[in-house]
C-alpha positions in Angstrom: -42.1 4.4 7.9 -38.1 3.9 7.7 -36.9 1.4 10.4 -34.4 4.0 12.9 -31.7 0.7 11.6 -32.4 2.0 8.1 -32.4 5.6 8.8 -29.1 4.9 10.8 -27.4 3.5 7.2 -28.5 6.4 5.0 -27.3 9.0 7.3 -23.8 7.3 7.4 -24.3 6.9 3.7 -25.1 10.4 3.5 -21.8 11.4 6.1 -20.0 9.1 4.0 -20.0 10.7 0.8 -19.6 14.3 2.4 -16.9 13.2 4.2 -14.9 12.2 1.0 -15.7 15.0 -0.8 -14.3 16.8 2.2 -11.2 14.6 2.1 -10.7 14.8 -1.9 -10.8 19.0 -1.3 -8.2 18.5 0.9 -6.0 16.9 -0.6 -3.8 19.9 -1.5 -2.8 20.4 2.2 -0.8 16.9 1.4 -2.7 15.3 4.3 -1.2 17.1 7.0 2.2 16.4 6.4 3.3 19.5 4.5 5.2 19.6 1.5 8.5 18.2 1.0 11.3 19.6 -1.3 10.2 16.4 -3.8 6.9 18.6 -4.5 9.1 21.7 -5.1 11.0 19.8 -7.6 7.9 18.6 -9.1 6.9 21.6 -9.8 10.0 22.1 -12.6 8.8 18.9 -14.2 8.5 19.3 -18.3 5.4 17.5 -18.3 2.1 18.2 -17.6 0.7 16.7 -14.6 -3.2 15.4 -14.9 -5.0 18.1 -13.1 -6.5 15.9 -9.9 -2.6 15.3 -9.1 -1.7 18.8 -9.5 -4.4 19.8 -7.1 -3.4 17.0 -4.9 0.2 18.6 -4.8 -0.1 21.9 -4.8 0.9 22.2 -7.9 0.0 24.4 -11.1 -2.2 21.8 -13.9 0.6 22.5 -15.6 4.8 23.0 -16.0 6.1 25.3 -17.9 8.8 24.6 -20.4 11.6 26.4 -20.8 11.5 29.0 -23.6 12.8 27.4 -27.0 12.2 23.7 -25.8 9.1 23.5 -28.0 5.5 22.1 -26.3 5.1 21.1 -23.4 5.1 17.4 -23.7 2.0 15.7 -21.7 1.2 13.2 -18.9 -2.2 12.9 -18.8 -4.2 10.0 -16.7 -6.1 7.8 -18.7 -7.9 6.6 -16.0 -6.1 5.5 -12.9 -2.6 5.0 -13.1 -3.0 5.1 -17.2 -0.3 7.7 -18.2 0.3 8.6 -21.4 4.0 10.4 -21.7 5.4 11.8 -24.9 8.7 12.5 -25.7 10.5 15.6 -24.1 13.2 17.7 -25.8 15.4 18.4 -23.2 15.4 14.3 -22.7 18.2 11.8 -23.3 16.6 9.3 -25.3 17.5 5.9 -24.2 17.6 4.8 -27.9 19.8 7.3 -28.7 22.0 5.4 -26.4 21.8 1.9 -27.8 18.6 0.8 -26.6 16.6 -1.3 -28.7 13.4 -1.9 -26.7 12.5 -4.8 -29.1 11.9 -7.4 -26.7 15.1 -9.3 -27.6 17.6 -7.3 -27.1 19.5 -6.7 -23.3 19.2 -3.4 -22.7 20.6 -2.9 -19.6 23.8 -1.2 -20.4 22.2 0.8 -23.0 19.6 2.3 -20.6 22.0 2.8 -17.3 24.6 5.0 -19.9 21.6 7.1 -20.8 21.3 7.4 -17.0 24.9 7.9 -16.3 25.2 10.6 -19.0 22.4 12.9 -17.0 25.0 16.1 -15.6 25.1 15.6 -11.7 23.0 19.2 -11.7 19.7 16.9 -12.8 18.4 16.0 -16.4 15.3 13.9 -18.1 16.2 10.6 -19.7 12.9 9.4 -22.1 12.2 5.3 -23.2 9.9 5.5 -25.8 7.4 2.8 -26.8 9.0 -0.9 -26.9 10.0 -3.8 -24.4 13.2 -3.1 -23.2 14.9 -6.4 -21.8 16.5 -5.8 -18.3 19.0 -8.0 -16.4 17.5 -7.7 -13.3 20.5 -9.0 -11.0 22.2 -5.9 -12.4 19.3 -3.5 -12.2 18.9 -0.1 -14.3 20.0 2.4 -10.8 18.7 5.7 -10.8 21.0 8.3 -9.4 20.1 11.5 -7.9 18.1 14.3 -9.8 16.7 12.1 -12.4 13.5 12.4 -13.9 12.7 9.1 -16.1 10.1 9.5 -18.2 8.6 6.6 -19.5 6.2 6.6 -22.4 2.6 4.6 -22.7 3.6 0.8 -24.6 7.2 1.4 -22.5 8.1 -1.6 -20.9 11.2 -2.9 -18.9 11.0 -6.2 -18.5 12.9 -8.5 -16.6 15.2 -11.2 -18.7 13.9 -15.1 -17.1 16.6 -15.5 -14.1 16.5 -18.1 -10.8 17.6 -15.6 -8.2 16.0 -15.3 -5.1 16.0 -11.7 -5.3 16.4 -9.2 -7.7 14.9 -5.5 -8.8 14.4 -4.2 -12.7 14.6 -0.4 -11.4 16.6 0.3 -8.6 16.2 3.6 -6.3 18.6 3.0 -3.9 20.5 5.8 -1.2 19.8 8.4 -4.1 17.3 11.5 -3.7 15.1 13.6 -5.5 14.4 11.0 -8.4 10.8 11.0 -10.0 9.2 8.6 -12.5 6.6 9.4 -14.4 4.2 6.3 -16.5 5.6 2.8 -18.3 5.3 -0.4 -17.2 7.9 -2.8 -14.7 6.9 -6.5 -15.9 8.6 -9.2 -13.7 10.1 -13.1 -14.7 7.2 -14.8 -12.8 5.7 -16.6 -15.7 9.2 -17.7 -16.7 11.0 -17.7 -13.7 13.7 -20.4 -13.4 13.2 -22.1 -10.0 10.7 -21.6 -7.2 13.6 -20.3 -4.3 13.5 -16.5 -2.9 10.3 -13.8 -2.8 12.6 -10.8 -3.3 11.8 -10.2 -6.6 11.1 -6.5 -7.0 10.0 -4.1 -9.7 10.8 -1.1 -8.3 13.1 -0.8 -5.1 13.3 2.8 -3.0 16.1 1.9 -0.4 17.0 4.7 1.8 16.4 7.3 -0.4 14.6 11.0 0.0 12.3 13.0 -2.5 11.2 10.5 -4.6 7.9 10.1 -6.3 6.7 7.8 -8.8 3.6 8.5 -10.7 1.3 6.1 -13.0 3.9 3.0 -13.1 2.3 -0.5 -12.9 4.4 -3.5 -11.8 3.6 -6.5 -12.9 4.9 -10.1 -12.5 7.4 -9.7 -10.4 9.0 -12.8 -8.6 8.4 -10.7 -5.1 6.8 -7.3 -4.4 5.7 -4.7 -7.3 7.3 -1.8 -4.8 9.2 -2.2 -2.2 10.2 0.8 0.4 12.8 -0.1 2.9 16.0 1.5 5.0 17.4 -1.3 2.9 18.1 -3.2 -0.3 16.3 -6.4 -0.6 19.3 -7.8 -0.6 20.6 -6.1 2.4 17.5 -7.5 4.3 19.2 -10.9 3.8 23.1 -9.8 4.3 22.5 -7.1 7.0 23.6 -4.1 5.0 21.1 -1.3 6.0 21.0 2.6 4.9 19.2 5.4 5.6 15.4 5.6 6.2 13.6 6.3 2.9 12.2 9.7 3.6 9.5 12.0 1.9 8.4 9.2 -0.6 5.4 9.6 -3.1 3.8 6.4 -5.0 0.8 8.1 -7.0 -1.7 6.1 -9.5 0.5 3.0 -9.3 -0.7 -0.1 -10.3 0.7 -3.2 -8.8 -0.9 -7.2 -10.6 -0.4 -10.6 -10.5 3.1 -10.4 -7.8 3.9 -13.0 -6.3 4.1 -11.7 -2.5 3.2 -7.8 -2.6 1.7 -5.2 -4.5 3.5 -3.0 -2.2 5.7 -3.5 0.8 6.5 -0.3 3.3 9.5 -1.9 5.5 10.0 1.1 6.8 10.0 5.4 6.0 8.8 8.7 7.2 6.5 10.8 5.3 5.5 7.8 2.8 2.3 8.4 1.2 0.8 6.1 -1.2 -2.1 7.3 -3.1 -4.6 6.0 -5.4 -3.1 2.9 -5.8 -4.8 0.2 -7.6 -2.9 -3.1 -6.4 -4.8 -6.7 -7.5 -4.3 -10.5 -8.0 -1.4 -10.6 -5.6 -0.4 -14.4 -5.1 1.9 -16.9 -4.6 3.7 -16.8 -1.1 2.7 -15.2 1.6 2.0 -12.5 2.8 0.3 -12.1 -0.7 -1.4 -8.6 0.5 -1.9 -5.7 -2.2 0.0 -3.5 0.3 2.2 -4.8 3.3 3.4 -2.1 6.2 6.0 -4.6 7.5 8.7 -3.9 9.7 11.6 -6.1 9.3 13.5 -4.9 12.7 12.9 -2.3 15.8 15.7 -0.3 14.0 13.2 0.5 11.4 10.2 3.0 12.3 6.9 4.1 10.9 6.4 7.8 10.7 3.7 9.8 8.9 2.5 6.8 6.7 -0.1 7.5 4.2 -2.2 5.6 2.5 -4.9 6.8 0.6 -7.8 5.9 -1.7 -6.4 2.4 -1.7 -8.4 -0.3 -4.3 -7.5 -3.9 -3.6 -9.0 -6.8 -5.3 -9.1 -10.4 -5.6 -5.7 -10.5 -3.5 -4.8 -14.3 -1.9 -3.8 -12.4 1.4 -5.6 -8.9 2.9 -6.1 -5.7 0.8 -4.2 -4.5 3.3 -1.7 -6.0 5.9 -0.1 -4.0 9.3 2.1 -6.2 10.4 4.1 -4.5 13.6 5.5 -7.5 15.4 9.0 -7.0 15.1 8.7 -3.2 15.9 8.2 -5.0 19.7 10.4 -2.9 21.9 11.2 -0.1 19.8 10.7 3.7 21.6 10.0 5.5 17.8 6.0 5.6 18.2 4.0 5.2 14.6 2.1 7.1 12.7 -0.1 5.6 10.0 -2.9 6.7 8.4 -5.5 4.7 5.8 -8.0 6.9 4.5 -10.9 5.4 1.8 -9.5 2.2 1.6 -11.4 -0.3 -1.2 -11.3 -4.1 -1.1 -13.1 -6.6 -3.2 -12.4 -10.6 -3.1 -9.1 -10.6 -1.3 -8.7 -12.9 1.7 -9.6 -10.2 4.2 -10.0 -6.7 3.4 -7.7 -5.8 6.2 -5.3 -7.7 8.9 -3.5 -5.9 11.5 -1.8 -8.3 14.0 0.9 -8.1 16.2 3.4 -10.9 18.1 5.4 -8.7 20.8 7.1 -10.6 23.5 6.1 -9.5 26.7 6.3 -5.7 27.2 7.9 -4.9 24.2 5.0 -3.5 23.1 4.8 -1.0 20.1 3.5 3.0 20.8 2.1 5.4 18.5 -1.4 5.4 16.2 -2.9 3.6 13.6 -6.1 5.4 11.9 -8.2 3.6 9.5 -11.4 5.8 8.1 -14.3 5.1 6.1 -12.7 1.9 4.2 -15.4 -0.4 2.3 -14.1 -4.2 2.4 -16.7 -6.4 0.1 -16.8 -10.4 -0.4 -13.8 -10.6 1.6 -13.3 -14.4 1.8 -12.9 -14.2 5.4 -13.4 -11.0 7.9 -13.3 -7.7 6.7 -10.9 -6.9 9.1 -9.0 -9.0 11.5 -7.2 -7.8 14.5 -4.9 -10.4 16.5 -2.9 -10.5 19.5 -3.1 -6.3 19.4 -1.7 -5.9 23.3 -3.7 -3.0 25.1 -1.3 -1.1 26.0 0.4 -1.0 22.7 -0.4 1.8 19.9 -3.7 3.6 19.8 -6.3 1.7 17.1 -9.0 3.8 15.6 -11.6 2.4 12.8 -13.9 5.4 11.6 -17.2 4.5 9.5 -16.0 1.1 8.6 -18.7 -0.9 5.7 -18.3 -4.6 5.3 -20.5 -5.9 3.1 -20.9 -10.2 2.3 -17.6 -11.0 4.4 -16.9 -14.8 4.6 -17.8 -15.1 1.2 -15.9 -18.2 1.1 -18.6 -19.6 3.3 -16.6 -20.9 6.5 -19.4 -22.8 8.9 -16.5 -24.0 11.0 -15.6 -21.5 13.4 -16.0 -17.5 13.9 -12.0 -16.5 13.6 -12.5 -16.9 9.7 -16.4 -16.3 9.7 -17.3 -12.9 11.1 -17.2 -9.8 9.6 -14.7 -7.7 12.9 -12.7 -10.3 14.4 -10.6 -8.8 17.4 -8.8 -12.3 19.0 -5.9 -13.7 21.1 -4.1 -16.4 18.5 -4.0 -19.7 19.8 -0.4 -20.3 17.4 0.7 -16.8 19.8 1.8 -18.3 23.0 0.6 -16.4 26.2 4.3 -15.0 27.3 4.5 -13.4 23.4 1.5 -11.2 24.0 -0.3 -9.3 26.7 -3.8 -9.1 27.4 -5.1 -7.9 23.8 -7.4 -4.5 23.6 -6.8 -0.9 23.1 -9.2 -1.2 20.1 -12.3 1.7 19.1 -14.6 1.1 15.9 -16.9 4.1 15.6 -19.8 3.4 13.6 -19.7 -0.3 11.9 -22.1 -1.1 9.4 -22.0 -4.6 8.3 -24.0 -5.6 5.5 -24.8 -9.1 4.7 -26.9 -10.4 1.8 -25.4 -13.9 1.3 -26.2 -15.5 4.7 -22.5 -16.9 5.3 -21.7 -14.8 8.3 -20.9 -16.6 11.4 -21.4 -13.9 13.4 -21.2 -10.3 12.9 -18.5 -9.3 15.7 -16.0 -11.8 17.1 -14.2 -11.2 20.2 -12.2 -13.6 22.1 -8.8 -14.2 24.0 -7.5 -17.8 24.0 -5.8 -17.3 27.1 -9.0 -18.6 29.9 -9.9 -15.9 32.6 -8.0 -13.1 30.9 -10.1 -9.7 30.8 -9.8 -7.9 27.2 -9.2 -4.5 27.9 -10.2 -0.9 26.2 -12.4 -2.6 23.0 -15.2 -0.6 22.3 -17.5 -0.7 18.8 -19.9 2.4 19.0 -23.2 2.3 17.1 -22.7 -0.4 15.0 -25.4 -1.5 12.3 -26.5 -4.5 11.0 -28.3 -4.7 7.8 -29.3 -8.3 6.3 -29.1 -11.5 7.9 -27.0 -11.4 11.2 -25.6 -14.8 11.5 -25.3 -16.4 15.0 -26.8 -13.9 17.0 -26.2 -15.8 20.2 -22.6 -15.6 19.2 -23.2 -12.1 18.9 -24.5 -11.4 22.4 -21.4 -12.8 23.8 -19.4 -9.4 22.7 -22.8 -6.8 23.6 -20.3 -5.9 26.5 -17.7 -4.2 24.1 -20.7 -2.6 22.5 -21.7 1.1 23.3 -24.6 3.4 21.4 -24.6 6.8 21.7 -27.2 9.2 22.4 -28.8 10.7 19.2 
């Protein structure tokens, strides 16, 4: 006879599955958030979109070319975030220009006159196979209405510098840009120095309608991607621009960076799909994707991210941090659907530092991720004030968290850890709460779990308010139960 425990973890297994397939069928309706002029422009491309992308923007499989232009060239996906681009005729071609793309050679100059020489009506400039050397201080900039193809075996990589920041590919206060495939390799290995984490690949700073699809970023002294209402540079002088709006990272791949795979500072209608983002290390945060605030004059609207894989990251799969939204009247809207985590640090960490009622408003979703051998918890909410934004978990499966084996205390050694920090002083943050998991099932086959839930406020005789976990399961060897019982009174089961 199956156990009602047992027949409790196929039937979410079973909702699991249908509920992806339901989520993968709609991914045409963009999420919800409709479907910005960037798609419309997409739709002119001269390549041929893989056919899961197409679907997933409304798209036809494939663009047609304009008569006499010969075939269609193609961007297929060779597995995730693998595109292969060939050369299009209506392209400049970089080399053409006085690119070399030996791996010698600066190419800087060479590349950003094949961009400059695009008519300000919109154009196609094409790098072909080779590793084009880039001055990074300098940056190749996009301008607006540039598509930049880059083929498979294209790479721009950064020439060895000791600045504290810097970005290869610059997309900054332009819009409707789109790059398709190739390869943005930072100066980590050869860096010159250890100062500064602002070492980006590719920078979107306040700009609109831009979507990049099947680039990896690798190396890079900082983040792989960075999205902010400002330069990286700016962040440090002050000089801010517009929100980046309408923003599309698709199939990107994001390894071995030294703080991020991707940082969102700030944006509205930012989606990030499919990204596989791994090995992140270095400095921290050290998270394969960072939603990071760097002021209350930024804000978080219709945030995205979707089908996430994050592995072997130093810091969390994925990081909210929303502590220096405190104050701020915009409410966010952010949205994590399918998330993936294997190895990092924690498969997710949401935390928030607000002093006194400066609390942030708005909604944070997180449905059916699946964090695995997370060294620590598989997810980790601190100093989250109850009256602050809305946090929902749906369906969340933790399997062998605390794989690092932490005896020593429950913070690190549980698989949900909701706390009050004891480094968070009292006056910096309210009574903590405002938190629903529906349907937990926490799997553990390695015996390292402290405890399966851990809920605590440092503060003494302060009352957590509004934490509920509904009909969780626990499969495998529970850990300290009697640490357990201690939280039974955030615990509720439904009638079935």
């Amino acid at each position: 006879m199956v156990s009602p425990q047992r027949r409790l973890i196929l039937i979410l297994r079973v909702a699991g599955i249908c509920l992806i397939a339901a989520l993968i069928a709609g991914h045409a309706a963009g999420l919800g958030l409709g479907r910005p002029a960037i798609y419309n422009a997409l739709d002119h491309l001269s390549v041929r979109i893989p056919q899961s992308v197409a679907a997933f923007l409304g798209m036809p499989g494939a663009a047609s070319v304009p008569a006499g232009k010969g075939p269609a060239p193609v961007a297929t996906a060779n597995g995730i975030g693998n595109y292969e681009v060939q050369e299009d005729p209506a392209a400049l071609n970089v080399k053409a220009f006085g690119a070399k793309g030996d791996g010698v050679a600066d190419d800087t100059a060479a590349i950003q006159r094949t961009v400059n020489a695009v008519p300000a009506a919109g154009g196609k400039v094409f790098i072909p196979p080779g590793v084009y050397m880039v001055e990074a201080m300098e940056s190749v900039k996009l301008k607006s209405r540039v598509t930049l193809l880059m083929a498979k075996g294209a790479v721009l990589k950064a020439i060895p510098n000791g600045a504290e920041h810097y970005t290869i590919l610059a997309i900054d206060k332009v819009s409707d840009v789109t790059v398709v495939g190739g390869v943005i390799q930072g100066d980590r290995k050869r860096h010159i120095g250890d100062k500064g984490q602002w070492g980006a690949g590719v920078q979107i700073g306040g700009s609109k309608n831009v979507a990049v699809l099947g680039t990896a970023a690798v190396d890079c002294w900082g983040d792989g991607f960075y999205i902010g209402n400002e330069t990286a540079k700016g962040y440090l002088t002050g000089e801010f621009s517009a929100v980046p709006e309408n923003i599309r990272l698709i199939d990107v791949q994001a390894d071995n960076n030294r703080r991020q795979g991707i940082s969102i500072i700030a944006g509205r209608n930012v989606e990030i799909i499919r990204p596989v983002l791994t090995n992140t290390s270095g400095v921290a945060p050290a998270a394969g994707v960072d939603i990071e605030p760097n002021s209350n004059r930024d804000f978080l609207e219709n945030i995205v991210v979707a089908d996430a894989v994050t592995k072997g990251n130093a810091g969390p799969g994925i990081l909210i941090n929303l502590t220096e939204l405190g104050g701020t009247t915009r409410p966010v809207n952010i949205r994590i659907t399918n998330h993936r985590d294997a190895g990092s640090e924690r498969g997710m960490y949401l935390i928030d530092a607000n002093t006194g009622d400066n609390v942030t408003p708005g909604t944070v979703l997180i449905e059916n991720p699946e964090w695995v051998n997370a060294k620590k918890n598989g997810v980790t909410i601190a100093n989250h004030d109850y009256r602050a934004y809305d946090l929902l978990i749906k369906n969340p499966r933790i399997i062998n968290a605390n794989s690092a084996g932490s005896r020593s205390d429950a913070w690190n050694g549980s698989a949900i850890a909701i706390f009050h920090d004891i480094g968070n002083t009292p006056a910096r943050t309210g009574i903590i709460g405002n938190v629903t998991i529906h349907n937990p099932v926490i799997t553990n086959n390695a015996a390292r779990l402290v405890t399966p839930v851990f809920v605590w406020d440092y503060v003494p005789g302060r009352t957590i308010r509004k934490v509920t976990i509904i009909d969780p399961v626990i499969d495998g060897v529970a850990g300290n139960m009697a640490a357990f019982d201690e939280v039974k009174q955030y615990i509720r089961f439904t009638a079935r």
